[in-house]
C-alpha positions as a printed NumPy array, in Angstrom:
array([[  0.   ,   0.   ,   0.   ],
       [  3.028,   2.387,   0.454],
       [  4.043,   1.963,  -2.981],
       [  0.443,   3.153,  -4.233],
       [  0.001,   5.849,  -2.143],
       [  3.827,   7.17 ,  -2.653],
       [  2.817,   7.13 ,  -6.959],
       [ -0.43 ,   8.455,  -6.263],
       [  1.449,  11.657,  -4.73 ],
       [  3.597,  11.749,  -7.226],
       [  1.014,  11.897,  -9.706],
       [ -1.086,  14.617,  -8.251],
       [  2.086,  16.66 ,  -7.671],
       [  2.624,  16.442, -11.598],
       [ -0.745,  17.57 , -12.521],
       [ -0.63 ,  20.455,  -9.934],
       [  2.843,  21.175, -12.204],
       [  0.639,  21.658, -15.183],
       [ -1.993,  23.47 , -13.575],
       [ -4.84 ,  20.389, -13.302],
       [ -6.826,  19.857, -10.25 ],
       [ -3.943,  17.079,  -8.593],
       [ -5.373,  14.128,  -8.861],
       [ -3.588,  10.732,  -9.602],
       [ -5.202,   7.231, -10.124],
       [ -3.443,   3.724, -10.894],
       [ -4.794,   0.537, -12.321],
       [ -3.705,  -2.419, -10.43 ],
       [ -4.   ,  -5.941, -11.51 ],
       [ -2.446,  -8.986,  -9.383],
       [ -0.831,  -7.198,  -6.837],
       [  1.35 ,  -4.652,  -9.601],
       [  0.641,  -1.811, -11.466],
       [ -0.259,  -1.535, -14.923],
       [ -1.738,   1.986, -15.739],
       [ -1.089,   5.29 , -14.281],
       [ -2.646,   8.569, -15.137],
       [ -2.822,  12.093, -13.537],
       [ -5.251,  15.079, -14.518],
       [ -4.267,  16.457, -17.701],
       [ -7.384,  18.52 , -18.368],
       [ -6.016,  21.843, -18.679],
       [ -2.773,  20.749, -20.135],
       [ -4.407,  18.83 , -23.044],
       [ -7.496,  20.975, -23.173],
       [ -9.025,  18.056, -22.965],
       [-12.23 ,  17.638, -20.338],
       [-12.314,  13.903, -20.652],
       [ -8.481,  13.878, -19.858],
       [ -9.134,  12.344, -15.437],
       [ -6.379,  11.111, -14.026],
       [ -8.975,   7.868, -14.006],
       [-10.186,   7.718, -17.586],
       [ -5.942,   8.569, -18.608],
       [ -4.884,   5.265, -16.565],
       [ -8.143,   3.266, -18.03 ],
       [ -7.148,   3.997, -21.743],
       [ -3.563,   2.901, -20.604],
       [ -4.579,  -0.173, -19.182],
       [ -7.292,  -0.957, -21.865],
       [ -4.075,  -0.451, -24.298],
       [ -1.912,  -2.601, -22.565],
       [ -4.225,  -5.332, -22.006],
       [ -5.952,  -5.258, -25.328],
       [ -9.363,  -5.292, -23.958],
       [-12.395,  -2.815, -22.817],
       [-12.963,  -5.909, -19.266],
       [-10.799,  -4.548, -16.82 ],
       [-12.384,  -6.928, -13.902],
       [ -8.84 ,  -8.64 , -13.159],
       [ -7.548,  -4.949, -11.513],
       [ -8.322,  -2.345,  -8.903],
       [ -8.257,   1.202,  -9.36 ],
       [ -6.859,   3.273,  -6.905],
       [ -7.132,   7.173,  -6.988],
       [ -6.218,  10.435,  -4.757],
       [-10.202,  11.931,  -4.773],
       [-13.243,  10.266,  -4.936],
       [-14.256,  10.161,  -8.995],
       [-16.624,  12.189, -10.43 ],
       [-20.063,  11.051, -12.283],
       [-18.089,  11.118, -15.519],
       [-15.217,   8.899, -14.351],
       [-17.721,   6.639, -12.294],
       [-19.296,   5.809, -15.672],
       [-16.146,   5.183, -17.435],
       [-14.974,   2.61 , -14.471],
       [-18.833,   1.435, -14.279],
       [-18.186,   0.313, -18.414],
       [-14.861,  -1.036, -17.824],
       [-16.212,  -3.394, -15.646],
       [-13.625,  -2.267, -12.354],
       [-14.97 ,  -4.005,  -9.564],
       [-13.175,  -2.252,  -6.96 ],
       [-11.828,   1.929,  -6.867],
       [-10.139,   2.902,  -3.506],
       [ -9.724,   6.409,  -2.945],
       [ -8.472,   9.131,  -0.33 ],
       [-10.194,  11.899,  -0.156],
       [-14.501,  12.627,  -0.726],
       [-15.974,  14.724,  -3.08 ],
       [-18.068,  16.905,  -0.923],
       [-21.144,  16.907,  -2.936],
       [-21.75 ,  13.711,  -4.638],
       [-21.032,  10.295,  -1.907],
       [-21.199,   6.75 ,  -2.848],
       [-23.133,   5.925,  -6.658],
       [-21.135,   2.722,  -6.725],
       [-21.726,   0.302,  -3.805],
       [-17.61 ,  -1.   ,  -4.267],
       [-16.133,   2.394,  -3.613],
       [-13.862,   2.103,  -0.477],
       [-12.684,   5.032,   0.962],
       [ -8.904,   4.22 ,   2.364],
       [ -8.671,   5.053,   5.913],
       [ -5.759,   6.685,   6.771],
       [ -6.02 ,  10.254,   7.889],
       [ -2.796,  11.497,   7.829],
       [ -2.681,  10.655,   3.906],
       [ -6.643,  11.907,   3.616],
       [ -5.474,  15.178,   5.279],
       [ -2.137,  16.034,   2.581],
       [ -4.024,  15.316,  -0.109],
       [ -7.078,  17.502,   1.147],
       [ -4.452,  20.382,   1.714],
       [ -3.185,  19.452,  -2.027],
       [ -6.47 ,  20.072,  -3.577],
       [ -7.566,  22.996,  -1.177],
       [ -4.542,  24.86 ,  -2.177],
       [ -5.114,  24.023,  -5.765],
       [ -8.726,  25.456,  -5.485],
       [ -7.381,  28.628,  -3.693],
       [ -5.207,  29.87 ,  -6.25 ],
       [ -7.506,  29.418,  -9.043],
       [ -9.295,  31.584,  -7.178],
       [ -7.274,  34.349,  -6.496],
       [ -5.944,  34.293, -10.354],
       [ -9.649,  34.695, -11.284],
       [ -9.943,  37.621,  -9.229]])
């Protein structure tokens, strides 16, 4: 579990880099990871560009198929209604993540929200920090 959370931060730290909300999700399939994506929204200017759907179309690449019900994903925030669709037709049976969305819970009854609060809380700060300066730019 180190290992994953360890990438994950990595991962969010290099979409904060490109000014995307820092998120980071992983595809894991037998105990090792295949896929890896970060948000790349504003960077590609792409809205369908989630750290989740990026690491899906990796692993769906890699293992030449759409049925990704041999992995796990794991991911830094809780994934939107988009991204919940996109796992939902890839057939994922299980998503971990770290931190909630605040106004959407649950929609899948697999979704397992890691407990460790120390991790939930840097990640939190991550995103809240994020949030704040798009703010203030805006201003």
């Amino acid at each position: 579990m180190k290992k994953i959370i360890e990438e994950l931060e990595k991962l969010a730290n290099k979409a904060l880099k490109h000014g995307d909300v820092p998120v980071g999700a992983l595809l894991v399939k037998s105990g090792k990871i295949i896929a890896k994506g970060y948000n790349k929204v504003e960077k590609t200017k792409d809205l369908t560009a989630h750290a989740e759907v990026v690491a899906i179309k990796r692993a769906i690449k890699q293992l030449k198929t759409t049925n990704l019900s041999t992995c796990e994903l794991y991911v830094s925030l809780e994934p939107c209604l988009m991204c919940k669709e996109v796992i939902a037709r890839a057939k994922i049976p299980k998503v971990y993540y770290f931190v909630d969305k605040e106004f959407k819970k649950g929609f899948l009854p697999k979704y397992n929200k890691i407990i460790d609060s120390e991790k939930e809380s840097e990640m939190s700060e991550l995103l809240k920090l994020f949030f704040v300066k798009i703010r203030e730019v805006k201003r």
